[in-house]
C-alpha positions in Angstrom: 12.7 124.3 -20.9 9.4 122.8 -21.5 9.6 119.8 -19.4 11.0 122.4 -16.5 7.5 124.2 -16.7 5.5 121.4 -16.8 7.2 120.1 -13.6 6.6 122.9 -12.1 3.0 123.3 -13.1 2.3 120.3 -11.5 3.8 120.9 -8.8 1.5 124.1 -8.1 -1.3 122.9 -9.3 -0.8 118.9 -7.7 -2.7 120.4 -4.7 -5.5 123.0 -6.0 -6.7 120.3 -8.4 -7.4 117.7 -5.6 -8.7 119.9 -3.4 -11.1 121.3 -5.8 -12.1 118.3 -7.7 -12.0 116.1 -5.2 -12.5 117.5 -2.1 -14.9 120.6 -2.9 -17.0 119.1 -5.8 -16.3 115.1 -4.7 -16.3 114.1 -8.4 -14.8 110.8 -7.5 -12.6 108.7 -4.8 -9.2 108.4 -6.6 -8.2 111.8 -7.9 -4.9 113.1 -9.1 -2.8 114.9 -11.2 0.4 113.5 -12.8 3.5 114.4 -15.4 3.6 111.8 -18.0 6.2 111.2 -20.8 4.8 109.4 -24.0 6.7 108.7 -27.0 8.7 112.4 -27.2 5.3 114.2 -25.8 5.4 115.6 -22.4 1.8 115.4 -20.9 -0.4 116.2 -17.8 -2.8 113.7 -17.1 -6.2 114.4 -14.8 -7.0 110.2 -13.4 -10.9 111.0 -12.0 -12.6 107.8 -10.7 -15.9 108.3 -10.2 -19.0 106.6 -9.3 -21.6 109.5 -9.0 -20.5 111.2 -12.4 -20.1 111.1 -15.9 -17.0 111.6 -18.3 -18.9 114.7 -19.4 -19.1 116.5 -16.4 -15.7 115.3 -15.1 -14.4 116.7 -18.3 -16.0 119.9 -18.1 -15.3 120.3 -14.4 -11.4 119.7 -15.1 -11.4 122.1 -18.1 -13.5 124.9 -15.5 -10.5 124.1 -13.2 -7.9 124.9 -15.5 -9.6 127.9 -16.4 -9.9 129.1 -12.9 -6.3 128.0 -11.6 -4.9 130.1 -14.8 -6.2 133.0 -13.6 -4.9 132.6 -10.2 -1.5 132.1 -11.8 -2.0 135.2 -13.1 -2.1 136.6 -10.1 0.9 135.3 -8.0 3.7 137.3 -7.1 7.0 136.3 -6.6 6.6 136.3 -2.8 4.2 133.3 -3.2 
């Protein structure tokens, strides 16, 4: 069941993250989102290749993402 929610987080959230990270905020050039399987973990993985900014604030902007994109979550209804 796991791995059927994290598909489908990724899924939603594919889109909202590029757009906000690398569109709105242009933390770097390549920018994505991606399922990953590693030795019996499922994982999401950020990939942020930037120029202009530092792990720290790539980081932090990721984690604000997460944050905000929970809440909207929170509010979706099933019509969405």
């Amino acid at each position: 069941m796991l791995n059927v929610k994290l598909r489908l987080f990724v899924l939603i959230a594919k889109q909202p993250a590029f757009h906000q990270l690398r569109s709105v905020e242009q933390l770097g050039y390549i920018t994505a989102l991606l399922q990953r399987f590693d030795t019996f973990k499922l994982l999401i993985q950020f990939i942020i290749q930037s120029a202009v900014k530092g792990p720290g604030h790539i980081d932090l902007r990721v984690e604000e993402f997460l944050k905000t994109f929970k809440s909207k979550l929170y509010e979706m209804t099933n019509s969405r």
